[in-house]
Each structure stands twice: as structure tokens, then as C-alpha cells.
C-alpha angles and dihedrals in degrees: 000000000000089000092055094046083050088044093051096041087052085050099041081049086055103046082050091059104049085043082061104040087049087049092055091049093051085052097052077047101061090042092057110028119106115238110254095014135130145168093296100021152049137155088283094048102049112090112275119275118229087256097063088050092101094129117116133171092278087064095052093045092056086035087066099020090070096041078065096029102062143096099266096053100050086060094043089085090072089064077054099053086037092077093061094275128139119220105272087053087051092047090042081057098046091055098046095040085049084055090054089048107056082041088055087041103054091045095049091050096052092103098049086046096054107031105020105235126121137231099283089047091052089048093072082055085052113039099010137263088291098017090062091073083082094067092036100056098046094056086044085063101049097047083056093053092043094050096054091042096051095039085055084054098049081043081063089050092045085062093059088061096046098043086047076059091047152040092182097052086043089061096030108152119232110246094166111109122281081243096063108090085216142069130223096258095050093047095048087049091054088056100043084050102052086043086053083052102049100085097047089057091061096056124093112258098233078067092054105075088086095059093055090047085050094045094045096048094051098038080057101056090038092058088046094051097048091041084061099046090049097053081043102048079053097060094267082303121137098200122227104281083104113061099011119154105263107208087197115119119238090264089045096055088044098062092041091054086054093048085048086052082046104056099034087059088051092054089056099044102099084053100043090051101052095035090114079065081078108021084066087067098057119124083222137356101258109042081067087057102037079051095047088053105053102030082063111037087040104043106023099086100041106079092039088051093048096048092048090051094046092044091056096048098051097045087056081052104039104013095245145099121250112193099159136064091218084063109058093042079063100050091054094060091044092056102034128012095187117143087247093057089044085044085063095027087060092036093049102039096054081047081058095044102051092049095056086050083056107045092037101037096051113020092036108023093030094051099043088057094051084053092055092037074071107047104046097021103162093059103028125059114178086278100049088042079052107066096047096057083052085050097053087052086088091053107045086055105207094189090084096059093063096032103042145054088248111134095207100102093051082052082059100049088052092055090108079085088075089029113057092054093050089057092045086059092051097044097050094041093058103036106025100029099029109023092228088298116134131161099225108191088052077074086081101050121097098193148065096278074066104096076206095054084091110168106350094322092324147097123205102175090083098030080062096048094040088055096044084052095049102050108069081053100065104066091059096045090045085056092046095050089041107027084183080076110088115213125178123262095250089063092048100056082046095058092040089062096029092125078064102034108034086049084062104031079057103039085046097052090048097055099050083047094055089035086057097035104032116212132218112261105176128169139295119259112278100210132051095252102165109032095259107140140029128235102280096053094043084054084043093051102033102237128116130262126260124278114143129057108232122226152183127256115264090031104141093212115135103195116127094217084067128099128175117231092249085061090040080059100044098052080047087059103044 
């Protein structure tokens, strides 16, 4: 009898402690979680209400614009001149690959356009409500990467304005250990960059158009200005990158035209696959598009253009190639620390800085939140995603990839590998499946009433496709990444043109999938759920207009006007 009283006080301690444990966690709960969030929604994830749609055409043309007009772009010629061509063939790739692109951009923004969601959201229609967490998550990664790789770059252009304040900081001597890939300065303007990012991070992204129209109008003046110092430093001279004799064969500059496609493309995909993050915010439809298509086509050659011009004329001159801005701010103080050099370098340096804000923030830290906003929605809001993304930047340390023989950063810069096929399948499942046709508010839905519930959360059909698109890519990145690994010829011309043939292997294989195993289409909403649009679109659409605020179960409002997304779905189904 003694040993049962001691059993069932051990039990009843026991039964006290997890009360407790589960108390404290109800309690971290209630700290972190977002009002009106579950498991598939918060206030970021929901389509956009009419009151977010800020965005106009002069967002999308600095959108585009800085994704030109940055620091990145203006040394990518460089990849270009790298395959044996001379500057024209690399211009003359720059314009044609910027036509692929704003036609990949405003495709793969239909969806934001039209229904308002953004990429992590249009995940759940093409992978399914679990299975989404596959696209999600390897675009996650890469906006960390990128992050930490751009904000070590705008670190670099920190360091112009602070070395045009001081001589002393100019010739500040390293005292870092040999075994830090990294110097004093460097490491004090990384700090002073990511300080300079913070607030941004914190702003809600429909604010943020004005920053990429700032940061591309002053990137553009600033290349200018250095393009025309340096003709002028050689004597008015623009040196020989453009029209240099090329010693490659007609086949051979084929296939180098199609690798520069190739790796120009690459160097677009991020953007190009959360564009609809953007698109969501647009006053209309068309005005996102009208903006796509000429930020990219006008603006897309000119700094490549600038910087291979620069870079030729200043090799004539030095001896060296120049392929970033930074650079040559910097050359001007070392040769010559007169208060008319340290006047540019500070102009041209903030010019620098604020275009990287602006490319990074928002097309890199930005996006990332609105990833993890995804992920973990009912903790993490884009704010929230943010900052952790700002936070990881420590971690990834970027300063290895520019200051090391690491080949992690080329393995990034090949990630269109993964990519491309990722935006085929989009492509093909809204305009070619679907017929541009989703039921939103199923999006919010985590079981089988959901049409995007598929096969337990998850849909195979384009894991499948996106696989069978993927693997004809890898040898040729894997020879890339480790030239000692012989692959055929063949491989390697895939891989050359695998913006063009991975699209189709991908979008191909997709449609043969859903053709064999036919997918659900259903019907769009036929009500204005969640404010999304005003009058006139609801008229245009047929739906009818909002009138109701949409929340999540277990949400202790008491307002009439409020329904809970189970409701939502059982009024869609009667």
C-alpha cells in the first residue's frame, strides 16, 4: 500500500512538471505569436489588401533598374570577356539575355499581379500545403547567401566614404590575424554596412519603391562619372576590350554566345523568381509589367556597358583591370589624396552605398523574410524573417567568398541550375495547367477539403518535373565548380544553354506529368475575401466585394463582421 501512495505521488510530481513546462511554453506562445496567424497565414501572407498596393511604375523601374545599376553587375562583364569574347559580343549578350529576362519576370509575376500573393504563398498551389516548404526553403537559402555576399560588398563601398574622411583610415594598417580572411578596414566597413541596413529591414516593403528609384538614379550618374574619368585619365582613349580580335571559330562563338546567355540569366534568377513578391504590391496590372519591361530592357545594358568600357580604358592606362567601382574610388585616393579625389570618392561611394541598400534590403533581406514569413508563419512576419536573415549574415561569412579560394560563391552563381527549373514549373502549371485560374483562399487550408491538399500536403507531379529538370544540369555545374572532372562535350553545351534547355526539359516533363496524372483545377474565389481589390476589379472579375476580415481559429475577436478561415471554407463548399 506504501509503495502505491509513493507510485502515485511520483506520478502526480510528474504530471506537475509538464503542467508546468507546457504552461511556460503557452506563455513564450503568446509572447511571439502574430495576432491573427496560424499555421498558413499571417497578416504578410495573406493577398495583398487594396491599402498595401502602393507600388507604381517608378517602383518597378528601380526595381529593375538596381538590379542593373549595382555593384555586381558592373564586374559581370568580366564572366562575358572571360569565354574568348570581345566587348560588342558581350554587349550584344547583355541586350538579348535582358529580353529573356523581363519576359521571364512578367510571367513569373502573373500570379502576384493577379492575385496578389507572393512566391511562398504559390508554392502551397505548386507543390502542395506541406510539400511547399521545398521551394520555400531554397530560395530561403539563397537570399541568406546573397545577403551576406552583397552586404560584404557594400562593406567594400563603406570603406570609399570613410577613406574620402580620412587619411589615416585610408592607410590603416591590418592588425587582424594572418588567419582571418579578412583586414581591419574591411571588417569595420561590414559593420558600418549592415548598421546602415538595419532600418530598412524594419520598413514595410510597400515603403520601399522609393529607395530602389533613389539607389538606381544615383548608381547611374556615379557609373557615368567614373566611365568618363577613366577615357579621360587615358588620354580620351577607350582602350581595345571592345573590338578585340576574338581567335574563337563560328561553332565556338556560338556556343560561347549561348553560355553568356547563360550566365547573364543566372545572374537574374532570384529576381526573376520572387518577382510576384513585388508584383502583389502594384496599383494595376499593367503598370508592374509595363515597369518589368523597360526597367530591364532600358536600363539593363548600360552599366555593363559603362564598367567594360572603363575597365578597358584603365588597363591601357595602369595596366590592370578594374572591374569594380569600388576600385577605382579607391584608386583615386591612393594616387592622388587631393580634396578634389576625396570630393568623388565621397559622392560616389554614398552613390554606391545606397544602391547596394537598395538591391540587398529589399531584393535579398526583404525576400528572405517573406520566405520565413512562410515557414514559420505564425512567429515570424517579413520583419521578423528579416532580421534574421540580417542576423545570418555573421554566420555565412561572406568574407571568405572574395578573400579566399572557397568555391562556394561560384556554386551560387550556378544556382540557376535549381532555379530555372523551379520557374519552368511555374510557368507551365498557371498558364498552361491552370489557365491562370487559383482558388486562393484554399491556400489556407491544411487538409484534404484543400484542391491543393494533392497526395497527403504534397504534390509530386512537379517535384518530379522539377527533378527531371534539374538533373541534366549538375554534371556541368559539378565541372564548373571541379575543372579536374571530365564531362563530355555534350554536358557541357547543355549546360552552356541550360537557361534555354533545362526551361524546356522541366516544363516538358510537367506537362506530360499533369497530362498523365490530371490535376484539380477548380475555380477562383468568388468573393473578395481578403480586400484585395477595389470596385472596379471586383466588377471586372466577377466576385464580390469584401466584407468580411478573415482570421485564424482560436482568434478571441468578437466582432460580427469576423469569420475564421474553417467557416470561409465551409460557405466555398455549400
Amino acid at each position: 500500500m506504501r509503495d502505491v501512495v509513493v507510485v502515485d505521488h511520483h506520478l502526480a510530481s510528474v504530471i506537475e512538471g509538464n503542467t508546468r513546462v507546457m504552461e511556460f511554453f503557452r506563455k513564450v506562445d503568446r509572447v511571439l505569436a502574430l495576432t491573427g496567424s496560424s499555421g498558413l497565414h499571417n497578416e504578410d501572407l495573406v493577398p495583398v489588401p487594396v491599402s498595401r498596393r502602393l507600388w507604381g511604375l517608378t517602383g518597378y523601374l528601380g526595381y529593375w533598374g538596381i538590379c542593373s545599376l549595382c555593384v555586381t553587375t558592373w564586374s559581370t562583364g568580366s564572366s562575358l570577356l572571360s569565354l574568348g569574347l570581345n566587348g560588342a559580343n558581350a554587349m550584344g549578350i547583355v541586350v538579348l539575355s535582358h529580353f529573356f529576362i523581363s519576359v521571364a519576370a512578367i510571367l513569373n509575376s502573373g500570379y502576384g499581379s493577379e492575385y496578389h500573393v507572393g512566391y511562398s504563398v504559390f508554392q502551397r498551389i505548386i507543390f502542395g500545403i506541406r510539400g511547399s516548404w521545398f521551394g520555400i526553403l531554397l530560395r530561403a537559402i539563397l537570399s541568406v547567401v546573397w545577403f551576406a555576399s552583397q552586404a560584404w560588398l557594400g562593406g567594400l563601398c563603406v570603406n570609399v566614404v570613410l577613406c574620402s574622411w580620412s587619411k589615416s583610415y585610408l592607410d590603416w594598417e591590418n592588425t587582424l590575424p594572418a588567419n582571418v580572411k579578412m583586414t581591419s578596414q574591411e571588417l569595420c566597413g561590414f559593420i558600418v554596412y549592415l548598421a546602415l541596413s538595419f532600418p530598412f529591414l524594419i520598413v514595410r516593403p510597400e515603403f520601399l519603391d522609393y529607395l530602389l528609384a533613389i539607389g538606381s538614379f544615383a548608381m547611374f550618374f556615379v557609373a557615368m562619372g567614373i566611365t568618363i574619368w577613366a577615357v579621360q585619365d587615358n588620354d580620351g582613349g577607350y582602350g581595345t576590350l571592345m573590338n578585340a580580335p576574338m581567335a574563337l571559330g563560328s561553332s565556338q562563338k556560338a556556343w560561347a554566345w549561348l553560355n553568356g546567355l547563360s550566365i547573364w540569366y543566372s545572374a537574374m534568377t532570384s529576381g526573376i523568381a520572387n518577382q510576384s513578391d513585388f508584383s502583389r504590391f502594384n496599383k494595376t496590372e499593367f503598370i508592374s509589367r509595363l515597369g518589368i519591361f523597360l526597367g530591364c530592357n532600358l536600363f539593363g545594358f548600360i552599366v555593363p556597358m559603362l564598367g567594360i568600357i572603363s575597365a578597358s580604358a584603365l588597363s591601357e592606362k595602369y595596366g590592370v583591370f578594374y572591374w569594380m567601382p569600388n576600385s577605382i574610388c579607391m584608386l583615386w585616393l591612393q594616387t592622388n589624396y587631393s580634396s578634389k579625389a576625396r570630393a568623388a570618392a565621397f559622392f560616389s561611394g554614398v552613390s554606391l552605398v545606397t544602391s547596394q541598400l537598395a538591391i540587398n534590403c529589399i531584393g535579398n533581406g526583404i525576400s528572405g523574410g517573406m520566405d520565413l514569413a512562410a515557414l514559420f508563419p505564425r512567429y515570424i512576419n517579413i520583419r521578423r524573417g528579416a532580421i534574421i536573415v540580417f542576423v545570418l549574415a555573421w554566420p555565412t561569412q561572406p568574407w571568405l567568398f572574395y578573400n579566399s579560394s572557397s568555391v562556394f560563391l561560384q556554386v551560387m552563381s550556378s544556382f540557376s541550375v535549381f532555379i530555372t527549373p523551379l520557374i519552368a514549373v511555374f510557368v507551365t502549371d498557371y498558364y498552361v495547367i491552370r489557365k491562370r485560374i487559383a482558388k486562393i483562399s484554399d491556400c489556407y487550408i491544411s487538409d484534404s477539403s484543400s484542391i491543393y491538399w494533392f497526395y497527403h500536403g504534397v504534390n509530386f507531379r512537379s517535384i518530379v518535373a522539377f527533378l527531371i529538370g534539374v538533373a541534366p544540369g549538375l554534371p556541368g555545374l559539378i565541372n564548373t565548380v571541379t575543372p579536374t572532372i571530365h564531362v563530355n562535350t555534350g554536358i557541357k553545351h547543355f549546360y552552356y544553354g541550360s537557361f534555354v534547355f533545362q526551361f524546356v526539359v522541366a516544363a516538358v516533363a510537367y506537362y506530360i506529368i499533369n497530362l498523365v496524372f490530371k490535376v484539380e483545377v477548380g475555380e477562383r474565389d468568388t468573393v473578395d475575401y481578403y480586400n484585395t481589390y477595389n470596385e472596379e476589379e471586383c466588377i471586372k472579375r466577377n466576385m464580390e466585394p469584401y466584407v468580411a476580415e478573415i482570421i485564424n481559429e482560436g482568434d478571441n475577436s468578437t466582432d460580427s463582421n469576423v469569420i475564421s478561415l474553417s467557416e470561409l471554407h465551409v460557405k466555398q463548399k455549400s
